[in-house]
C-alpha positions as a Python dict, from the first residue, in 0.01 Angstrom:
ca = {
    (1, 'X'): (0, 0, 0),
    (2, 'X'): (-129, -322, 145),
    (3, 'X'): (-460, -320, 358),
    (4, 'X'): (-604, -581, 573),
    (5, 'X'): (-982, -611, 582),
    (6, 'X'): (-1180, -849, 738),
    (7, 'X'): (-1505, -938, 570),
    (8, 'X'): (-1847, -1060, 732),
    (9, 'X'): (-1877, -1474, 595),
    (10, 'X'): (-2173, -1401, 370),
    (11, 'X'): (-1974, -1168, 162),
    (12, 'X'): (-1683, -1367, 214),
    (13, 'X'): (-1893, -1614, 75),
    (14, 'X'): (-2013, -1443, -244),
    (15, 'X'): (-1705, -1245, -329),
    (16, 'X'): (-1560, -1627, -321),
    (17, 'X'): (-1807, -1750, -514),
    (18, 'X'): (-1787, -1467, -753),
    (19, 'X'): (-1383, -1460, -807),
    (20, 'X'): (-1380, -1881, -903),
    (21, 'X'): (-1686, -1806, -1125),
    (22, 'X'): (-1503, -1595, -1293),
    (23, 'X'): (-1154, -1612, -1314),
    (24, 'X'): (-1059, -1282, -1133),
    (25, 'X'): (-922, -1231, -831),
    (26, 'X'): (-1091, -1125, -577),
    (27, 'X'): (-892, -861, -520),
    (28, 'X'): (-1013, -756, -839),
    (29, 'X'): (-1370, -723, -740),
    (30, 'X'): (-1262, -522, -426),
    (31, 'X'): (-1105, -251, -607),
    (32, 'X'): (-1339, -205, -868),
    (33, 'X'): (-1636, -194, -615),
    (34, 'X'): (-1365, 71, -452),
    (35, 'X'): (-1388, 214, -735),
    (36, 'X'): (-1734, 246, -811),
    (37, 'X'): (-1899, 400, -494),
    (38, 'X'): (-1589, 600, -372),
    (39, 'X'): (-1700, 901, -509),
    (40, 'X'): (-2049, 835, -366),
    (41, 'X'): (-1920, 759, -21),
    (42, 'X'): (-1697, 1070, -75),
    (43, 'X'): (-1951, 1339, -158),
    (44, 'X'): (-2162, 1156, 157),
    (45, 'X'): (-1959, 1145, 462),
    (46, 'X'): (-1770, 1460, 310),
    (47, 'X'): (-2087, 1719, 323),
    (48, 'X'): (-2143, 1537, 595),
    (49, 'X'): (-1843, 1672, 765),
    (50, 'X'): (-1865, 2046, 638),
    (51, 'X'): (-2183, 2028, 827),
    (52, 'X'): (-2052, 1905, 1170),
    (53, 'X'): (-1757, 2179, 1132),
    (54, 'X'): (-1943, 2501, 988),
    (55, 'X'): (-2191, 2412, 1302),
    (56, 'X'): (-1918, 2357, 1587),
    (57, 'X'): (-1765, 2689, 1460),
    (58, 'X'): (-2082, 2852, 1457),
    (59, 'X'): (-2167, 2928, 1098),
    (60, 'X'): (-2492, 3002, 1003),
    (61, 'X'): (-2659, 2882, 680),
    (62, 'X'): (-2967, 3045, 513),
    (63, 'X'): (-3224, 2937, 255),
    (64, 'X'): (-3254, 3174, -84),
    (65, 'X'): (-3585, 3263, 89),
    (66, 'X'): (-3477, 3397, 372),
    (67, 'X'): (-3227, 3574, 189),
    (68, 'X'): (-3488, 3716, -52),
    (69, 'X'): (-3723, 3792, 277),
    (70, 'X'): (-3444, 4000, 443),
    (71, 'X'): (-3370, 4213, 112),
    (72, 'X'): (-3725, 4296, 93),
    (73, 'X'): (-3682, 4426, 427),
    (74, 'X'): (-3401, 4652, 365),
    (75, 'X'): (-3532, 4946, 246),
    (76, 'X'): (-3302, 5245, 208),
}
């Protein structure tokens, strides 16, 4: 799959710089910085998702501690 992206000139610039130091390509240096902080950019904007949804739909989180309050309150 090809994809077009359009980078600011200062990093432009230094991913330039940083391929003819080198040797590598720069598409090289793209994917492995793809690589890298996917996962981190993944678990971010992911939870950060789950939170939007489970509050448009209404879903209601609680702390342990509130938990714990409310079974000390149930008494039978």
């Amino acid at each position: 799959m090809a994809v077009s992206l359009r980078l600011p000139d200062e990093l432009s610039r230094r991913l330039n710089s940083l391929a003819a130091k080198t040797g590598r390509s720069k598409t090289f240096y793209m994917l492995e910085a793809i690589k890298k902080h996917l996962g981190e950019l993944e678990g971010i904007y992911l939870s950060e998702q789950q939170r939007v949804e489970a509050h448009a739909g209404g879903l209601v989180s609680h702390s342990t501690d509130d938990l714990d309050r409310r079974s000390d309150l149930d008494c039978t």
